[in-house]
Short mmCIF file of the C-alpha atoms (twelve columns), coordinates in Angstrom:
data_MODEL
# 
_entry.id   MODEL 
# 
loop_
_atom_site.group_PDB 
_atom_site.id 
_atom_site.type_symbol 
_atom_site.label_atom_id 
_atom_site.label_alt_id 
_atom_site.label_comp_id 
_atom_site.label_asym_id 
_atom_site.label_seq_id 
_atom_site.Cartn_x 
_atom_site.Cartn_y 
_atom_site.Cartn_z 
_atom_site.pdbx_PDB_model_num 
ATOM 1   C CA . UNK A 1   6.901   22.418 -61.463 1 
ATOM 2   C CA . UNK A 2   4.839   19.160 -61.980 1 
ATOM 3   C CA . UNK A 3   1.888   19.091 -64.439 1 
ATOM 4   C CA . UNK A 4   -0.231  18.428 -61.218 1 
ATOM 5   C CA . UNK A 5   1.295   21.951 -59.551 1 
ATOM 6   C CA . UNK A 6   0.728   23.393 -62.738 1 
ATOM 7   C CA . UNK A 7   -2.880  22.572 -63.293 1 
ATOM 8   C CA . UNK A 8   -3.551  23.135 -59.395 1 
ATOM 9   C CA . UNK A 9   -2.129  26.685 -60.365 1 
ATOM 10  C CA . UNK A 10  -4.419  27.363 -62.867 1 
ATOM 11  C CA . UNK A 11  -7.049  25.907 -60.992 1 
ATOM 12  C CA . UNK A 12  -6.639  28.894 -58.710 1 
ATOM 13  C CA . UNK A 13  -6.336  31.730 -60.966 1 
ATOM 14  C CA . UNK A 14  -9.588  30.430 -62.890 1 
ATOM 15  C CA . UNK A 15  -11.757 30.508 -59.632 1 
ATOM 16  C CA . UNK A 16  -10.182 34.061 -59.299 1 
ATOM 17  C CA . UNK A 17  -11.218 34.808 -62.510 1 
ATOM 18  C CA . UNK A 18  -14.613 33.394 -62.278 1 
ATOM 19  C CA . UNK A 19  -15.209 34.555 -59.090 1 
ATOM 20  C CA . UNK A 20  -14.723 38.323 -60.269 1 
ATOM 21  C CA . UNK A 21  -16.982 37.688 -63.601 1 
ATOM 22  C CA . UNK A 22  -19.487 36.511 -61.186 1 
ATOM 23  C CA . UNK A 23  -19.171 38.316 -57.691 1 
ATOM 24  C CA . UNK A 24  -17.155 41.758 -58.089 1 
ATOM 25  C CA . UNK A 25  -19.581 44.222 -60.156 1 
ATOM 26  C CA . UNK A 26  -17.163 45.957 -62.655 1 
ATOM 27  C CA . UNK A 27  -18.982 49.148 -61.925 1 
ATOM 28  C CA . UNK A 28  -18.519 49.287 -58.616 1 
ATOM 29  C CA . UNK A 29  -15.512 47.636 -57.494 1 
ATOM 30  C CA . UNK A 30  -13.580 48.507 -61.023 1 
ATOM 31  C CA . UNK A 31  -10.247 47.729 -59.305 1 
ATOM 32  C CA . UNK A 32  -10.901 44.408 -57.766 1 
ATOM 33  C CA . UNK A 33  -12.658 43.203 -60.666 1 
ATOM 34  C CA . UNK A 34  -9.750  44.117 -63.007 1 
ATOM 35  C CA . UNK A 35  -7.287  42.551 -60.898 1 
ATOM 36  C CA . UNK A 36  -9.034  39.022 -60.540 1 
ATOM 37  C CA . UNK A 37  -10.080 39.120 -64.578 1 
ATOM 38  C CA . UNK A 38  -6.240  39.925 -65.377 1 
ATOM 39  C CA . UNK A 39  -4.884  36.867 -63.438 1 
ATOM 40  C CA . UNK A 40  -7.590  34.803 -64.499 1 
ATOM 41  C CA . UNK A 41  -5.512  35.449 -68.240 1 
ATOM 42  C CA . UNK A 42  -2.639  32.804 -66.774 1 
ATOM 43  C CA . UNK A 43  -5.371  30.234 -66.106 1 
ATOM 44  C CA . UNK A 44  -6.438  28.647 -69.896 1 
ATOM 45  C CA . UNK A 45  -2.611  28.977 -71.038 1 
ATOM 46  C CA . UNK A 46  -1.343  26.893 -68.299 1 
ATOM 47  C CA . UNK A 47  -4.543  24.064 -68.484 1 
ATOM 48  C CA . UNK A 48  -3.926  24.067 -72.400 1 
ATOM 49  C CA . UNK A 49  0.188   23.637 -71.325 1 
ATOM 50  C CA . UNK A 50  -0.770  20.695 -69.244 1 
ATOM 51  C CA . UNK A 51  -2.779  19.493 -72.467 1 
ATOM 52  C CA . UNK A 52  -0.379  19.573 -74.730 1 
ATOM 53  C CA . UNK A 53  2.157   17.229 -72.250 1 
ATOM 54  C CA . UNK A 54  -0.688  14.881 -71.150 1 
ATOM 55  C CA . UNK A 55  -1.623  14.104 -74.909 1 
ATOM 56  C CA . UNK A 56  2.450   13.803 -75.826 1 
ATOM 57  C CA . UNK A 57  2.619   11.166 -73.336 1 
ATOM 58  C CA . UNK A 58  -1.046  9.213  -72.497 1 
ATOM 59  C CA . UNK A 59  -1.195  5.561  -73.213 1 
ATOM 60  C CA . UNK A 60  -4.559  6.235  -75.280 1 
ATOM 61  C CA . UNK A 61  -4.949  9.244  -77.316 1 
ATOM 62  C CA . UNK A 62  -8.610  7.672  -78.618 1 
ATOM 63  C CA . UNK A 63  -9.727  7.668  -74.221 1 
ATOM 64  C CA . UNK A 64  -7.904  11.045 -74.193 1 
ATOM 65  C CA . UNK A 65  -10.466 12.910 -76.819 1 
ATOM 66  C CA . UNK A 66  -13.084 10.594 -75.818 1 
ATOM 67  C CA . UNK A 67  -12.721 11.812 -72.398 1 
ATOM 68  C CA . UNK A 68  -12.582 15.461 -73.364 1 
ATOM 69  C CA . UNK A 69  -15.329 15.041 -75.838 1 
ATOM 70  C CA . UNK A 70  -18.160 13.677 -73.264 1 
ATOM 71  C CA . UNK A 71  -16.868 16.622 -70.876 1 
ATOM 72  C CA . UNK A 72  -17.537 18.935 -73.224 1 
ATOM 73  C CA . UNK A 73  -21.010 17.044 -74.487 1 
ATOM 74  C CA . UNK A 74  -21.475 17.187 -70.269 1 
ATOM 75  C CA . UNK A 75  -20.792 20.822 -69.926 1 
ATOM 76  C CA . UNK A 76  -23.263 21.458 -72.875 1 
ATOM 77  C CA . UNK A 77  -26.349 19.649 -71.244 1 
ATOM 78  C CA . UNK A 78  -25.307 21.168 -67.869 1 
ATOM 79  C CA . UNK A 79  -25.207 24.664 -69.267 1 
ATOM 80  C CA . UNK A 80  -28.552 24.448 -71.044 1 
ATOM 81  C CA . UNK A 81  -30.121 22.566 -67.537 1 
ATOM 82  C CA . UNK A 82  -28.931 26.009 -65.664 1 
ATOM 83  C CA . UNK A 83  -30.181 27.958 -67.720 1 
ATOM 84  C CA . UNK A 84  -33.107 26.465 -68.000 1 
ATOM 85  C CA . UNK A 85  -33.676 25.533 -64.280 1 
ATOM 86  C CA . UNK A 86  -32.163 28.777 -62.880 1 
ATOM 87  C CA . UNK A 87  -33.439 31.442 -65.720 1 
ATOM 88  C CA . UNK A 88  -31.454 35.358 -65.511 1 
ATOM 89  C CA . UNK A 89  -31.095 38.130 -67.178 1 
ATOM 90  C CA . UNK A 90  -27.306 37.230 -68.379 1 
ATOM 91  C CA . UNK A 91  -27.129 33.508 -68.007 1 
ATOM 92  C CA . UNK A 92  -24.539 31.055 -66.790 1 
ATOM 93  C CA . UNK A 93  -22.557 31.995 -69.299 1 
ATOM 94  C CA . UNK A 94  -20.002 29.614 -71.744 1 
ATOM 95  C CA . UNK A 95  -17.975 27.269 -69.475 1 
ATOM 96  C CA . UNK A 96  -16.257 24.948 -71.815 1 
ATOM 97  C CA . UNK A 97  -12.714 24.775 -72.274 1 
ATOM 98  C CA . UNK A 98  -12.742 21.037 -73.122 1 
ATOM 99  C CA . UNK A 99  -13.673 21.501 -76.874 1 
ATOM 100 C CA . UNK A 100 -10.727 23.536 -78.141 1 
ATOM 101 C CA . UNK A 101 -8.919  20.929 -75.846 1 
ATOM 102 C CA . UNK A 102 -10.504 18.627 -78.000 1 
ATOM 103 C CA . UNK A 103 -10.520 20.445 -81.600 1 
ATOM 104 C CA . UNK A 104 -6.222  20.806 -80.850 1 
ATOM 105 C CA . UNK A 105 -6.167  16.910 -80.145 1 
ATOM 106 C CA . UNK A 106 -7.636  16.257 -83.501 1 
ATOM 107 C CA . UNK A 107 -5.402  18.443 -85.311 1 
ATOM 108 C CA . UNK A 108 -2.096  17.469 -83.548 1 
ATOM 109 C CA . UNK A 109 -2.933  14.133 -84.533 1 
ATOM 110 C CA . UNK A 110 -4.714  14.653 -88.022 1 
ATOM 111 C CA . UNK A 111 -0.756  16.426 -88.626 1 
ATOM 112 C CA . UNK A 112 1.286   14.267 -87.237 1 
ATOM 113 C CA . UNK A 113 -0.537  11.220 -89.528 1 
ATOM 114 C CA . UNK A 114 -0.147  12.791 -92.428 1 
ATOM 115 C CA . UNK A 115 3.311   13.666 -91.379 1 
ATOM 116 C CA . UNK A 116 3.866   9.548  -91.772 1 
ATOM 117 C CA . UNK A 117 0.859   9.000  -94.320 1 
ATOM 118 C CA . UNK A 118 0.017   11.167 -96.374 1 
ATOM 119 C CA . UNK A 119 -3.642  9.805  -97.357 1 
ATOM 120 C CA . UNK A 120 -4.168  8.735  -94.214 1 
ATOM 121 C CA . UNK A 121 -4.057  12.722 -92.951 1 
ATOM 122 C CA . UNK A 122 -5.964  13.988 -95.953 1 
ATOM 123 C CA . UNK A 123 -9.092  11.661 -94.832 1 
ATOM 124 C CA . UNK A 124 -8.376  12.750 -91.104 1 
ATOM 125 C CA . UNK A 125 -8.507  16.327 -92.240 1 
ATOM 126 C CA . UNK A 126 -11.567 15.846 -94.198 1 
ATOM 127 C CA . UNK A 127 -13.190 14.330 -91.314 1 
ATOM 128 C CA . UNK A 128 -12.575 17.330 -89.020 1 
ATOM 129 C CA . UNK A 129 -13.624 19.788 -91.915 1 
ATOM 130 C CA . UNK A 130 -16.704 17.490 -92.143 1 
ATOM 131 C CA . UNK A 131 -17.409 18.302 -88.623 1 
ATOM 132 C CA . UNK A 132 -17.251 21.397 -89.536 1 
ATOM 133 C CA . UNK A 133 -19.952 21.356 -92.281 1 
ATOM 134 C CA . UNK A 134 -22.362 19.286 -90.075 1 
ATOM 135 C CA . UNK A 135 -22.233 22.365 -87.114 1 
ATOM 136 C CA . UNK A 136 -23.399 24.365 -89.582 1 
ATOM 137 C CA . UNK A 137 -25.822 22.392 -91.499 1 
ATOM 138 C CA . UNK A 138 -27.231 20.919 -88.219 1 
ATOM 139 C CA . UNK A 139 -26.990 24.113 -86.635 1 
ATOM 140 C CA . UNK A 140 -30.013 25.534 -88.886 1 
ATOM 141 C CA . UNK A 141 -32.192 22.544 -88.583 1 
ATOM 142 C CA . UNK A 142 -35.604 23.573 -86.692 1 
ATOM 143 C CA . UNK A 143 -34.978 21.429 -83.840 1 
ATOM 144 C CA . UNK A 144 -31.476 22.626 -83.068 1 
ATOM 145 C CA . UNK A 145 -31.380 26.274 -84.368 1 
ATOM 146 C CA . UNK A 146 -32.836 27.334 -81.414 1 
ATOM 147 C CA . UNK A 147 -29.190 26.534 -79.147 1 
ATOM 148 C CA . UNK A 148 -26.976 28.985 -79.239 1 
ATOM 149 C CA . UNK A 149 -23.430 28.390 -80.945 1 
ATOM 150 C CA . UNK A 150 -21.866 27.925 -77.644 1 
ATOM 151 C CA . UNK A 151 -23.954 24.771 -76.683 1 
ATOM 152 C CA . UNK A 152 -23.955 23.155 -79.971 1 
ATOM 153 C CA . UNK A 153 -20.139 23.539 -80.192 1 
ATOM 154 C CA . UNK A 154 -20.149 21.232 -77.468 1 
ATOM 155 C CA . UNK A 155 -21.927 18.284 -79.288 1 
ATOM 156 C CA . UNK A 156 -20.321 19.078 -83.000 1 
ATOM 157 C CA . UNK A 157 -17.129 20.872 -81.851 1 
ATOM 158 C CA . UNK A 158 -16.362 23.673 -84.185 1 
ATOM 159 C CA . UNK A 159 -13.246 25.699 -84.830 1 
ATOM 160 C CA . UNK A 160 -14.322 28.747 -85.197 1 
ATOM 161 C CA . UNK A 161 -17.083 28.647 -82.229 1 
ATOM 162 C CA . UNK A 162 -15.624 28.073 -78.644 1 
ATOM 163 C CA . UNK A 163 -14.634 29.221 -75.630 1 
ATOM 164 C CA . UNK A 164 -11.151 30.354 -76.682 1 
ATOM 165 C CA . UNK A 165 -11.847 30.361 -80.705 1 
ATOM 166 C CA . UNK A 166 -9.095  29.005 -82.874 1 
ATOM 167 C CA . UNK A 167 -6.256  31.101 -82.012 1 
ATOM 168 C CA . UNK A 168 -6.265  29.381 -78.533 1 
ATOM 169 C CA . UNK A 169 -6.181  25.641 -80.609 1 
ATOM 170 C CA . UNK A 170 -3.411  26.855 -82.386 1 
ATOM 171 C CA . UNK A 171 -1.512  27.716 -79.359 1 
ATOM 172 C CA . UNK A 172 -2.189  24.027 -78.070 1 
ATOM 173 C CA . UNK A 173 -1.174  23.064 -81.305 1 
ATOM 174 C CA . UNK A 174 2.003   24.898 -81.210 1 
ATOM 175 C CA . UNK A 175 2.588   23.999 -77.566 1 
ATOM 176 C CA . UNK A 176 2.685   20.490 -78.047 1 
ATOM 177 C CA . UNK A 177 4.973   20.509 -81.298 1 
ATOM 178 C CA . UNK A 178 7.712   22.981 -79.276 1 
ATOM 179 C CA . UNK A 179 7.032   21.458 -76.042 1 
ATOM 180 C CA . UNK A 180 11.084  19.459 -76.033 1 
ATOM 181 C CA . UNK A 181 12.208  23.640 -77.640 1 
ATOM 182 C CA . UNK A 182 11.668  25.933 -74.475 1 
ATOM 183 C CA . UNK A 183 13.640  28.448 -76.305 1 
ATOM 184 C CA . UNK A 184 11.062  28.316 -79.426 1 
ATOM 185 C CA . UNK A 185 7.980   27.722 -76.900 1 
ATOM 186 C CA . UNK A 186 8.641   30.858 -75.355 1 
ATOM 187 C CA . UNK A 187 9.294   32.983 -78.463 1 
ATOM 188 C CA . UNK A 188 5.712   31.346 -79.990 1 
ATOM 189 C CA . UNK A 189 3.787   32.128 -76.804 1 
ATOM 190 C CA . UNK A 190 5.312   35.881 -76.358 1 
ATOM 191 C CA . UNK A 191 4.044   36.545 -80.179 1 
ATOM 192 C CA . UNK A 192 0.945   34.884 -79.405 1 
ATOM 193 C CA . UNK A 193 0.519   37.485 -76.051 1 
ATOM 194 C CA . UNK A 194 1.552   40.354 -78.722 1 
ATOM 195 C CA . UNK A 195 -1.037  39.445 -81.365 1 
ATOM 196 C CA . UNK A 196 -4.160  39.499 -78.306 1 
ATOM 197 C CA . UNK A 197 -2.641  42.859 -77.297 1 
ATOM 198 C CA . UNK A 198 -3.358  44.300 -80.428 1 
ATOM 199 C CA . UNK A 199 -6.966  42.894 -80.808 1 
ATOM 200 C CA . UNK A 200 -9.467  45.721 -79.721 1 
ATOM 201 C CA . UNK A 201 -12.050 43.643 -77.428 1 
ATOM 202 C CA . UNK A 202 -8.945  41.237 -76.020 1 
ATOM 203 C CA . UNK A 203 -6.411  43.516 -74.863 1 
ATOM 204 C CA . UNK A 204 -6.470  42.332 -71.043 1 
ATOM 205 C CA . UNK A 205 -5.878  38.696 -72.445 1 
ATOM 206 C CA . UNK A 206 -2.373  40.424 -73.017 1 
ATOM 207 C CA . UNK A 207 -1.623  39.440 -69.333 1 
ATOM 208 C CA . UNK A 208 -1.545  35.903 -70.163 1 
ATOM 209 C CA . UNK A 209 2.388   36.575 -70.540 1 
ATOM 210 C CA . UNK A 210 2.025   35.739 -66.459 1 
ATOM 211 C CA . UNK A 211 1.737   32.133 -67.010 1 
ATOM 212 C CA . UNK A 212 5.094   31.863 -69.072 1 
ATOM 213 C CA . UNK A 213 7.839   31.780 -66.584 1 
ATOM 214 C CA . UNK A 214 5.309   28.833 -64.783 1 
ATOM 215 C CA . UNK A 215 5.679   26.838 -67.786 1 
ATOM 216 C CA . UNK A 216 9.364   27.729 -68.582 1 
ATOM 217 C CA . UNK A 217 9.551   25.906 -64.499 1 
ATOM 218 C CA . UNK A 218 7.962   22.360 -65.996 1 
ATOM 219 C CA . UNK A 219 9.979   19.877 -64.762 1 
ATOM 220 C CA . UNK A 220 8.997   16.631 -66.847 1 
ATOM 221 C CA . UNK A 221 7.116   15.223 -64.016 1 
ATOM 222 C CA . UNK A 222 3.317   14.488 -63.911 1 
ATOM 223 C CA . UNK A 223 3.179   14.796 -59.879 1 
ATOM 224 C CA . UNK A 224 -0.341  13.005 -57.936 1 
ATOM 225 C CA . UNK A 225 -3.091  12.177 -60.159 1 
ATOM 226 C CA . UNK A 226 -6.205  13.011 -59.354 1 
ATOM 227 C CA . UNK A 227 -7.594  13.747 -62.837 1 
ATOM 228 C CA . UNK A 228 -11.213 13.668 -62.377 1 
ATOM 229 C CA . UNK A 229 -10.918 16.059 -59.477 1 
ATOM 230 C CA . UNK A 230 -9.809  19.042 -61.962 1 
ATOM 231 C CA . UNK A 231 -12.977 17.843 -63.977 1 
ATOM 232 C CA . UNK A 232 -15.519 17.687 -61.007 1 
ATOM 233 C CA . UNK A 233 -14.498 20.845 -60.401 1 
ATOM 234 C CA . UNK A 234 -14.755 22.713 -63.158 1 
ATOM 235 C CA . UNK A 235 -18.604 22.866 -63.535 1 
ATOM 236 C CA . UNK A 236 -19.511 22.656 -59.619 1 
ATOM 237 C CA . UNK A 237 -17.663 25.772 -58.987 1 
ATOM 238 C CA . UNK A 238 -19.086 27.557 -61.931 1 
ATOM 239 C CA . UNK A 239 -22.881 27.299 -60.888 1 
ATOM 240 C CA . UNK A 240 -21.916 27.551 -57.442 1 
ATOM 241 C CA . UNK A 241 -20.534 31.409 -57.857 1 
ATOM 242 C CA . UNK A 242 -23.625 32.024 -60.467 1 
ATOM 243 C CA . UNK A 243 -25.959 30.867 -58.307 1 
ATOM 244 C CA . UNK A 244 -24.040 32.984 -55.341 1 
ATOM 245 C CA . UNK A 245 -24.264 35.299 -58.197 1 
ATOM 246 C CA . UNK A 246 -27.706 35.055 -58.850 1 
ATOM 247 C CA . UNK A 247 -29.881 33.675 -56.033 1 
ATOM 248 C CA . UNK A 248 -28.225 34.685 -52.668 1 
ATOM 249 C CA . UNK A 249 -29.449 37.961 -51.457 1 
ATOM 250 C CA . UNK A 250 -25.763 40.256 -50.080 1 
# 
């Protein structure tokens, strides 16, 4: 499979996924709502997959985290605007998979630099704690204390506070270093579905061990472009199913 078929792929299974967070009530439909949550598990794995080869082989790596950077500094504003234009009980919820995208960029690289130069990595890796440090400092200032932790994460990207948390950076991180060792990839990313199992409020992220055998069929190839259509996308179909959700009387 092409990185194109694989992101289209996940495409899917995240609008099955979203579409059962926002349409099935868990209540009432238990079984439908299971089923569309549990494939929904295949959806980040694969995206971060296609990551992991698009930032081993872009001609930029500075566009690349620029580009995933304003995304996630987009999906921030656009969040706080639906909440704010289209007020509910629960919210629109935390749609932002571009900053652990992001926060796994930086470390890939901050490694691989100090892989080559040493001092060069330390200062890299000082940076990215001082990112760190200015969440939380910033994050208690009276003008900004008031945004949750999920929308400031997407204007001071944080490790510990994202969509995925780091566990899912280190499996981007791991990803792209195994990504010529199918053998080792696989072994990784089966321990990695073994350690959510055993986490108490995470056990149905388990069934991300769907997505392997998809990315043991990579082929090398990239396949059509059509990049910004996976990030149009992403936040029109979100506040279309809340506002289905939400607004549209059933």
């Amino acid at each position: 499979m092409s990185t194109f078929a694989l992101k289209l792929t996940a495409l899917v299974l995240m609008l099955l996924d979203h579409i059962g967070y926002y349409l099935v009530p868990p209540l009432s439909s238990p079984g439908l709502y299971l089923l569309l949550r549990t494939l929904g598990r295949g959806a980040y794995p694969l995206f971060l997959f296609c990551f992991a080869q698009g930032y081993a082989h872009t001609r930029s790596r500075k566009k690349y985290l620029l580009r995933l950077y304003l995304a996630g500094v987009f999906m921030a504003f656009f969040a706080l605007w639906v909440d704010t234009a289209f007020p509910t009980e629960s919210g629109f919820g935390n749609h932002n998979i571009f900053v652990p995208m992001l926060l796994a960029g930086l470390v890939i690289s901050t490694v691989e630099t100090a892989q080559n130069d040493r001092k060069k990595g330390l200062w890299m890796a000082g940076g990215i704690f001082a990112l760190q440090l200015a969440y939380f400092i910033i994050g208690h200032m009276p003008p900004f204390r008031s945004l949750s932790g999920d929308i400031l994460t997407g204007f001071l990207p944080n490790l510990a506070v994202n969509e995925y948390g780091i566990t899912f950076i280190l499996l981007g991180v791991a990803m792209y270093f195994l990504r010529d060792k199918p053998g080792a990839l696989a072994a990784a990313y089966l321990l990695f579905c073994a350690y959510q199992f055993s986490e108490p409020d995470s056990g149905i992220q388990f069934f991300m061990v769907l997505a392997l055998p998809l990315i043991l069929r990579y082929n090398g190839e990239k396949g059509p472009g059509m990049k910004w259509f996976f990030y149009i996308f992403y936040p029109l179909h979100t506040f279309w199913l809340f506002y289905l959700a939400n607004f549209i009387p059933v």
